[in-house]
C-alpha positions in Angstrom: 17.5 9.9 -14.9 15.5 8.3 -12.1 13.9 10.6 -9.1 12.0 8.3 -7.2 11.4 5.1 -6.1 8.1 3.5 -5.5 8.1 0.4 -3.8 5.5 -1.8 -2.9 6.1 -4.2 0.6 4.2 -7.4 0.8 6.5 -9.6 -1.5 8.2 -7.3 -2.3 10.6 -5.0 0.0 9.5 -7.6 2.6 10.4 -11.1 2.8 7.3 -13.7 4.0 8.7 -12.8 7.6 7.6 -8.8 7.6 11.3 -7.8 7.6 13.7 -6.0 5.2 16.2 -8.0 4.1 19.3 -6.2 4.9 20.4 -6.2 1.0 17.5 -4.2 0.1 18.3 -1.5 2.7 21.7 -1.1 1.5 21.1 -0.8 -2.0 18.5 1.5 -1.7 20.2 3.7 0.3 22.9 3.8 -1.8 20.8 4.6 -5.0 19.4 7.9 -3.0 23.3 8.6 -1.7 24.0 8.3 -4.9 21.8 9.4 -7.1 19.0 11.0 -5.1 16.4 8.4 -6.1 13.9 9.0 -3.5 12.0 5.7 -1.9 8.4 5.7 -1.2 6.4 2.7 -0.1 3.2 2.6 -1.7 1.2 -0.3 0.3 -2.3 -1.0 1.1 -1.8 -1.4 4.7 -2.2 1.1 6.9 -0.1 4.3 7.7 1.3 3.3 11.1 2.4 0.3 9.8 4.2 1.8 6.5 5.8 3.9 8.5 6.9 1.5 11.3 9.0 -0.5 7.8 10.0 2.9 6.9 11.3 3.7 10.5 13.2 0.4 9.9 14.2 1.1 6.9 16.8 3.9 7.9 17.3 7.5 6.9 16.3 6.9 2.9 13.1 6.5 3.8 12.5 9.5 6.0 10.3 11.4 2.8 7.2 10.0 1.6 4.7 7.5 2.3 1.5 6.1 0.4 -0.8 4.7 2.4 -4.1 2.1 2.2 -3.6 1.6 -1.8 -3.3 6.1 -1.8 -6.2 7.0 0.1 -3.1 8.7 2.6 0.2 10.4 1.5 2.3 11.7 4.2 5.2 13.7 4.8 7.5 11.8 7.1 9.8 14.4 8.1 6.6 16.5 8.8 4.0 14.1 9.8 1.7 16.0 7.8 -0.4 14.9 4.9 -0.2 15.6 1.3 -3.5 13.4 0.4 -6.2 12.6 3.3 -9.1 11.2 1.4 -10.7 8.8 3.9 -14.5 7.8 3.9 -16.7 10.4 5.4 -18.5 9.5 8.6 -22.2 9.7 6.7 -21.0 6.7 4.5 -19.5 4.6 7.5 -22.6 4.8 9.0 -24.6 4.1 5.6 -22.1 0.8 5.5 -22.7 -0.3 8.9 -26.3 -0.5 8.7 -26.3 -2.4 5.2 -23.7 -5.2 6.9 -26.1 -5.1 10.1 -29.2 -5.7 7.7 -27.5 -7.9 5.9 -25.8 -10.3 8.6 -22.3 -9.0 6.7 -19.0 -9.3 9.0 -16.6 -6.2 8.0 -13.9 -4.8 9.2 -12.3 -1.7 8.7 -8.4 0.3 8.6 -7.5 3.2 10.3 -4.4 5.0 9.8 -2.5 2.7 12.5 -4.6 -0.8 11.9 -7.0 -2.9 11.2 -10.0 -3.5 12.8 -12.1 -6.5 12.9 -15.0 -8.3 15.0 -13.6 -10.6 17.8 -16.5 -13.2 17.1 -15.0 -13.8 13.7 -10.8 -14.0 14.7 -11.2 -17.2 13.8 -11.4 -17.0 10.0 -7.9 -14.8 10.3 -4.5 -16.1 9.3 -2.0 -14.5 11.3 -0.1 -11.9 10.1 3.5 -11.6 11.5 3.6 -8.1 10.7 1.3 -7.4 14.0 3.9 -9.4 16.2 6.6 -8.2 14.4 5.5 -4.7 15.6 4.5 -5.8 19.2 1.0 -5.0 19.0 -1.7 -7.1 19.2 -4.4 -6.8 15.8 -7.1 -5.0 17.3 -10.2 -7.0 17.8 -13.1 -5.6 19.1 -16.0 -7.7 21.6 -18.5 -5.1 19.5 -17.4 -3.7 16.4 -20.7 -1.8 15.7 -20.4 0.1 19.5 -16.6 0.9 18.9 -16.9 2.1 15.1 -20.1 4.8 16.2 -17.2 6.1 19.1 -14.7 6.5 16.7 -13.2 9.7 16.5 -10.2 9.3 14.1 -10.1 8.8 10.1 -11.6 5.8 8.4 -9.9 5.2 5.0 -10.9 1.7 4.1 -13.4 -0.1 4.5 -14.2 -4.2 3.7 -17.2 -6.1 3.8 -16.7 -10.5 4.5 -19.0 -12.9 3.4 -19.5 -16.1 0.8 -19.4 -15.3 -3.0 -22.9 -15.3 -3.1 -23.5 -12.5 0.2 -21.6 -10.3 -1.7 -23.7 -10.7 -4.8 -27.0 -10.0 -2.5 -25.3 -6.9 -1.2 -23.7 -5.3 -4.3 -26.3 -3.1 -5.8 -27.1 -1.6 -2.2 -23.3 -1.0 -1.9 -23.1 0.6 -5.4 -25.5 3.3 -4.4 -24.0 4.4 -1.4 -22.8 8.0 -3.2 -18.9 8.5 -3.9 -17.8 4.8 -3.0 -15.3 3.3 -5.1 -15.5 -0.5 -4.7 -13.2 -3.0 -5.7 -13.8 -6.4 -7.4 -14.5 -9.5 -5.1 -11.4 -11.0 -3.9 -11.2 -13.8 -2.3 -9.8 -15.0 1.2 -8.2 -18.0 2.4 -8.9 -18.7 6.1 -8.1 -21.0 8.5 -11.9 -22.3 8.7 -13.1 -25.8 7.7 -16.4 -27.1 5.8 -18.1 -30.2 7.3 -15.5 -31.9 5.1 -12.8 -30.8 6.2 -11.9 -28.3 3.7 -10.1 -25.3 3.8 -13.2 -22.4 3.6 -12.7 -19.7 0.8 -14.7 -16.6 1.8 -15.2 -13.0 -0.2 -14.5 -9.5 0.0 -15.0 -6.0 -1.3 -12.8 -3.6 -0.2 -14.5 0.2 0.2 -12.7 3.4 -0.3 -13.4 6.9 -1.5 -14.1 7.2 -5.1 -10.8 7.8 -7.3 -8.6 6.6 -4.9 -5.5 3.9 -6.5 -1.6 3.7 -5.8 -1.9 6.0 -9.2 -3.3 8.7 -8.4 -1.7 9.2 -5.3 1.8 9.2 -6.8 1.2 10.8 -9.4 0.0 13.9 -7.3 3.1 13.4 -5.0 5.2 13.4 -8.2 3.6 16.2 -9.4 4.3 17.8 -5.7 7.8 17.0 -6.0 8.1 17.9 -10.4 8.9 14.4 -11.2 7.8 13.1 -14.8 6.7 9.8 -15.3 9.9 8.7 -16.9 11.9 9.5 -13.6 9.8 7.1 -11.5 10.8 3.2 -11.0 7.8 0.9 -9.5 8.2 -2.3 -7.7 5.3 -4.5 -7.3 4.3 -8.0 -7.0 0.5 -8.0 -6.7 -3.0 -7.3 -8.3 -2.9 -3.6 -7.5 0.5 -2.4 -8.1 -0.9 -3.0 -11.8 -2.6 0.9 -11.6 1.6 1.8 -10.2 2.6 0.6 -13.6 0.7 3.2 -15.2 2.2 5.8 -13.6 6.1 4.7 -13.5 8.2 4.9 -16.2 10.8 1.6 -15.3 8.5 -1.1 -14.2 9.8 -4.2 -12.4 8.3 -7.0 -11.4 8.9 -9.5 -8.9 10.4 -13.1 -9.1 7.2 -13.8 -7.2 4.8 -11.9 -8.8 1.4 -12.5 -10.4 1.9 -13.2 -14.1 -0.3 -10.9 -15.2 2.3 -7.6 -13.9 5.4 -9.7 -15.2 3.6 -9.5 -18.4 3.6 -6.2 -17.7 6.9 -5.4 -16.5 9.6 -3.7 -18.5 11.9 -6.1 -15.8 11.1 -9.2 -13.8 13.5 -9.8 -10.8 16.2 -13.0 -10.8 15.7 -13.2 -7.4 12.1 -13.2 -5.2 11.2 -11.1 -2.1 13.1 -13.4 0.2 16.5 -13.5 -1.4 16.8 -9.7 -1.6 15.3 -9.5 -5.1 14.3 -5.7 -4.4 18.4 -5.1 -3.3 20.0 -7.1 -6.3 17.9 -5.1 -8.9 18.3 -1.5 -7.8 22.5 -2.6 -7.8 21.9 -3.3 -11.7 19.9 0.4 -11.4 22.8 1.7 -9.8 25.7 0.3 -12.1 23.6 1.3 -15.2 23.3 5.2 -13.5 27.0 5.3 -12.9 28.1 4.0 -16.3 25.5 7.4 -17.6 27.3 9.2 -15.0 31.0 8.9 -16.6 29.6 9.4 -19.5 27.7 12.8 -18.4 28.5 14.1 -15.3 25.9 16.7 -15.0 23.6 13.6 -13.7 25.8 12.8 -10.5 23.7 12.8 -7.3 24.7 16.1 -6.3 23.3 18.0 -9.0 19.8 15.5 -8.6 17.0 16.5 -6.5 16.7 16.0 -3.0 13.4 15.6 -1.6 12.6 18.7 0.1 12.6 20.0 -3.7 9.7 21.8 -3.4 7.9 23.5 -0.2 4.2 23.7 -2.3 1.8 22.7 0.1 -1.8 20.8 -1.3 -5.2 20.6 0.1 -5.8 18.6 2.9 -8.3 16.1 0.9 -10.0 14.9 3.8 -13.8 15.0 3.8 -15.6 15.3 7.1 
């Protein structure tokens, strides 16, 4: 029997516009009428805005949310956190003044948004998500000035530059102490070469050390005494890989990466934009009913709601 639901939302419970289709709302809120699978996004943007989808999400959502790839876990009916593991001011600092020696842009994510410098807007694709929500993405005239006045949590950081800026910078990054930093990705922007060529620029992004999708739902399933086999993940990218590892149905998208169909129990007929997420959990659903008539002990009244248990944990956050 399923318990919860972990689902990720770029290309995945979103379509390419930011929004829900309406055919993954109703299916998932009829799985946890149902059946009292519980659904938690687990996305790397920030908190404000996983909770602005979950807002629009309706009432199914109201539990649990993993934020900025599980650095934050919070309680939605509460607002408090279950997991606040964002960088500790000494290390913001020590990251500042390596990009500033360097000649490094960065950016960084608090729990409502990212954060980036004005002078470099223009490498930025826009992101409908920010309209979508009516704000404006917070650019800042001088980054280095704001981010020393900050007062408020910090849990990602990312440092910009060419392939081979990132290679200068790495072993000064690697001995900042308790930073877990991820591979180099790479970034398509809107800038042109000389030639007239699209620009491909780089990227590590920065978090505390032992922080993935994994552990954080794993520690919220633990919270909520959910085994491994009860939880379904829903991914399409690079790091709902680590959600596979803790998830005992994985699905992949339509328009996933080949690598996590390959390591999906399920890929998806349909992609993000035709409700994909909606037409799969209604195969879920038939499957849980057919159990059902078979034993009725697993109806969703007898399955756990998500106020299952009132066990706080610690407040991970490390001043």
């Amino acid at each position: 029997m399923y318990k919860m639901l972990v689902l990720d939302l770029d290309g995945t419970l979103l379509d390419d516009y930011k929004e829900i289709p309406e055919k993954n709302i109703e299916s998932i809120e009829k799985l946890y009428d149902d059946f009292g699978v519980i659904p938690v996004i687990a996305t790397a943007r920030p908190l404000g805005v996983a909770r602005y989808i979950a807002n629009k999400g309706g009432r199914a959502f109201q539990t649990y949310i993993i934020a900025t790839n599980g650095a934050i876990v919070s309680d939605m009916s509460t607002g408090q956190y279950l997991i606040n593991r964002s960088l500790r001011p000494i290390q913001i600092e020590r990251l500042v003044e390596l990009c500033k020696e360097k000649g490094l842009e960065y950016e960084f994510m608090t729990t409502e948004c990212e954060v980036a410098d004005a002078k470099y807007s223009y490498r930025r694709v826009v992101d409908p998500m920010y309209d979508n929500m009516g704000i404006p993405f917070n650019y800042q005239a001088d980054l280095e000035k704001y981010i020393k006045s900050y007062q408020d949590m910090i849990p990602l950081f990312a440092v910009n530059g060419t392939e081979e800026e990132l290679e200068s910078c790495y072993p000064e990054l690697a001995c900042i102490p308790g930073l877990q930093i991820s591979s180099k990705c790479t970034r398509t922007t809107p800038e042109r070469d000389s030639e007239g060529k699209i620009k491909t620029l780089a990227y590590h992004d920065i978090m505390q050390e032992g922080v993935t999708k994994a552990s954080a739902i794993k520690i919220l399933a633990d919270h909520l005494g959910i085994r491994k086999e009860e939880i379904i993940a829903i991914g399409d990218g690079g790091n709902d890989i680590e959600m596979f590892e803790v998830a005992g149905l994985k699905i992949a998208m339509k328009n996933g990466t080949e690598t996590l169909k390959r390591m999906a129990d399920i890929v998806t007929l349909k992609d993000n934009n035709q409700g994909g997420v909606g037409l799969i959990i209604d195969s879920i659903h038939r499957q849980l009913e057919s159990r059902s008539r078979i034993n009725p002990s697993i109806q969703g009244k007898t399955v756990i709601k998500p106020a299952i248990k009132t066990k706080s944990l610690n407040n991970e956050r490390e001043l």
